[in-house]
N, C-alpha and C positions, 0 to 999 in steps of 0.2 A: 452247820453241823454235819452235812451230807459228807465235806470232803476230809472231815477227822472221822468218817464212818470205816470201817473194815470189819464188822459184823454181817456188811453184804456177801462178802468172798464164802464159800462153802467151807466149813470146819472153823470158821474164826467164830468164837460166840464173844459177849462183853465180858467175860471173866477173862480172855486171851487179846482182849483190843485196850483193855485196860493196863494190859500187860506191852503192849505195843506203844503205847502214849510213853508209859513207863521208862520206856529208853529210847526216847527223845524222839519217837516216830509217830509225829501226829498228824501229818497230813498224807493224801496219795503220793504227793512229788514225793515227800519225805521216803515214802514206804519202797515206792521205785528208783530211788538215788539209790538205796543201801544194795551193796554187792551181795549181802545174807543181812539176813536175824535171824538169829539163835531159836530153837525148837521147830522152824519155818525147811524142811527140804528145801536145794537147789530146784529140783525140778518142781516142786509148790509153788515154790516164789516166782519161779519164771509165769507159772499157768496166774498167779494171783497178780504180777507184776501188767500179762496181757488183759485180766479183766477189769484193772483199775486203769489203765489205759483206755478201753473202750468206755468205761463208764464214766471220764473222763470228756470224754468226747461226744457223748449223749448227753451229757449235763449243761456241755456248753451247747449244744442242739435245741437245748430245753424240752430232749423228748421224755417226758412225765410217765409216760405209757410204759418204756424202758424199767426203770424203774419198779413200777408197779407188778412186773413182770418179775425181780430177780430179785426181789426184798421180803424177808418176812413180814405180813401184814401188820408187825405188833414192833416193827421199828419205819415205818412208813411216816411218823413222824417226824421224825428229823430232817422228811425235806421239807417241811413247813415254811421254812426260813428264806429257802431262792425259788419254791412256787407260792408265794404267801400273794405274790398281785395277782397270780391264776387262779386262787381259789376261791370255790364257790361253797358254800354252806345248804345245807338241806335238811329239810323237815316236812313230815307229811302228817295228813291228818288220817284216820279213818271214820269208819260205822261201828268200829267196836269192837268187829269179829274177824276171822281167819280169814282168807281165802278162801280157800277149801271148804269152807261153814258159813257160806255169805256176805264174808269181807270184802271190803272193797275201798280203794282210796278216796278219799273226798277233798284232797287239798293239799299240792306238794309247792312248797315256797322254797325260794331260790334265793340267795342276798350273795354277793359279789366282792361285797367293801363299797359296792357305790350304788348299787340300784337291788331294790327285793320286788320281786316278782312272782307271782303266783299260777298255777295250771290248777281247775276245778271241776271234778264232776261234772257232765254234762253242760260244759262250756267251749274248755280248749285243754284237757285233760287227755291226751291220749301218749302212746307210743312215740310216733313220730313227734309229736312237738316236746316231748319231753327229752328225748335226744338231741335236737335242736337247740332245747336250753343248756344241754349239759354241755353244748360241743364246742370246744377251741379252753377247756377249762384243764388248768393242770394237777389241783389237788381238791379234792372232796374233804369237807368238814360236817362231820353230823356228833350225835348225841345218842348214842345203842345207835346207830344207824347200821352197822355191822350186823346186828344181830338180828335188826326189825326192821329199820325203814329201807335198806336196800333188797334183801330179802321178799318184803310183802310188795316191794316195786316188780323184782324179777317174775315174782309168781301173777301179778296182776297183770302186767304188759312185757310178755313175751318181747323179744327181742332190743328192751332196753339194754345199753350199755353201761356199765362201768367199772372202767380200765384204767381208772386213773389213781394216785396213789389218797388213799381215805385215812385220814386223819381221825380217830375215832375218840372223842373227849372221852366219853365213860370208861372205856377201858384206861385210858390215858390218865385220868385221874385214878384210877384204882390201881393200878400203876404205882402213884403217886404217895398210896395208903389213903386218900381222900374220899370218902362213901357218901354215897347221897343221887338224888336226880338233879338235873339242870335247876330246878328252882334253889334248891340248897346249895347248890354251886355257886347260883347268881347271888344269894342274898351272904353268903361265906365272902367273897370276892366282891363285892360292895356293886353289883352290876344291876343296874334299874331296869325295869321296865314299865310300862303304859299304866298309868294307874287303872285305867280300864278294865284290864285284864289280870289285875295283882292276886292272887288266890286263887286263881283258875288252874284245872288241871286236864289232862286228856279225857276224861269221862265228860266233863262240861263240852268238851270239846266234840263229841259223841251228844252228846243233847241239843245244842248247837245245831247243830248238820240236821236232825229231829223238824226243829225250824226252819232250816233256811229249805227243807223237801216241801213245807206247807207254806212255801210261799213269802216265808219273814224276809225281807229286806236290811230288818236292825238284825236281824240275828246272823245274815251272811256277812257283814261289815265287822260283828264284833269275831267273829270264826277268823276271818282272814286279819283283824288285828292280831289277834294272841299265835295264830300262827308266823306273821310279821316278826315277834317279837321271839318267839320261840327263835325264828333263825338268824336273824341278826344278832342277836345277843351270843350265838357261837364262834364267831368272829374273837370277840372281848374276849371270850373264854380261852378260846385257842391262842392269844397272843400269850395268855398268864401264866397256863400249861405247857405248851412248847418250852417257855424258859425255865420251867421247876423243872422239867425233865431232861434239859440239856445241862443244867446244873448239877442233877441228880449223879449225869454222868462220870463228875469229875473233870473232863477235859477242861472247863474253867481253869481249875486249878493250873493243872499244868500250863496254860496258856501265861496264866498271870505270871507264873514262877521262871517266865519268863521260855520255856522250852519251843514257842515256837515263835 
């Protein structure tokens, strides 16, 4: 999807990239072959012609970072599709509360597509290893993580990173016209999880953590199950939404209709 993108370029939004597929300009080569398109200035084209070039060149780099960097946050999706083996999904747990009011993380899970992994409270929870896990990753998937679990990351451990482009499902399904939390999402989209955990919500999840401070051993297994499942199951998610929303755009069509 990235290289039928031109909603990167400054001044193009999708009412005007849609207008671009429109006459038969759907990919970058395409956009830098044409000597003009119509409503685009010479001297635009030249400046958009050099920054589909360079973006061009950072794609085949696979610098994610780039990106991340020159894209509005709320089209960060569409690179889904050529960083989908670099990315990594994330989910945190807390105590309940803010930061700023005594909040604090109790439990950030990691899945990759091949391994989930977890950093806990007073284990191997800090700064440093949480950069560690997040490093050599090219796209971020979360769940509101935009709003709340990167956020309550940044404010908990100063100096975490992320630079990378974030994939954000909830916006992405509202996006979509789709309402709901990850459980209605997963049970809408036919996506399982642990029967263990089937019913559980974030507050259990806050009860949980209650136990596992006095000592419960079943009760930290079953925390870091539902958290397990919480982020793996973003993956699923992310596969079904990428394509409603690459769909969404229309450029199928034209694809099919043969234009490119």
């Amino acid at each position: 999807m990235i290289r039928h993108t031109f909603s990167l370029l400054n001044g193009i939004g999708e009412k005007l990239e849609r207008t671009i597929w429109k006459r038969k300009i759907l990919t970058w080569d395409d956009f830098c072959a044409c000597s003009e398109i119509e409503g685009i200035s010479p001297e635009r084209k030249r400046i958009y012609d050099d920054q589909l070039t360079q973006a061009s060149m950072e794609l085949s780099m696979g610098n994610a970072e780039y990106f991340a960097r020159i894209m509005k946050r709320r089209e960060h999706w569409r690179l889904f599709d050529v960083f989908k083996d670099g990315a990594v999904c994330l989910d945190i747990e807390t105590n309940g509360f803010q930061p700023d009011h005594g909040g604090y993380v109790t439990v950030v899970g990691l899945y990759d597509g091949y391994e989930w992994r977890s950093l806990t409270r007073g284990e191997n929870l800090t700064a440093e290893n949480l950069n560690r896990a997040l490093k050599g990753y090219k796209c971020l998937v979360t769940f509101y993580g935009a709003a709340f679990d990167v956020p309550f990351l940044q404010r908990s451990f100063p100096g975490v990173r992320f630079d990378i482009p974030h994939f954000d499902l909830c916006f992405a399904a509202r996006k979509l016209e789709i309402n709901g939390g990850l459980k209605k999402l997963e049970t809408q989209f036919g996506i399982e999880r642990d029967d263990i955990v089937k019913g559980m919500n974030g507050y259990d999840a806050v009860k949980l953590w209650e136990q596992v401070k006095k000592g419960s051993a079943e009760a930290k297994e079953l925390l870091l199950t539902y958290n397990r499942e919480d982020t793996t199951n973003l993956l699923k998610l992310a596969d079904i939404l990428y394509q409603r929303l690459k769909n969404s755009t229309g450029i199928e069509e034209f694809i099919a209709c043969g234009y490119a």
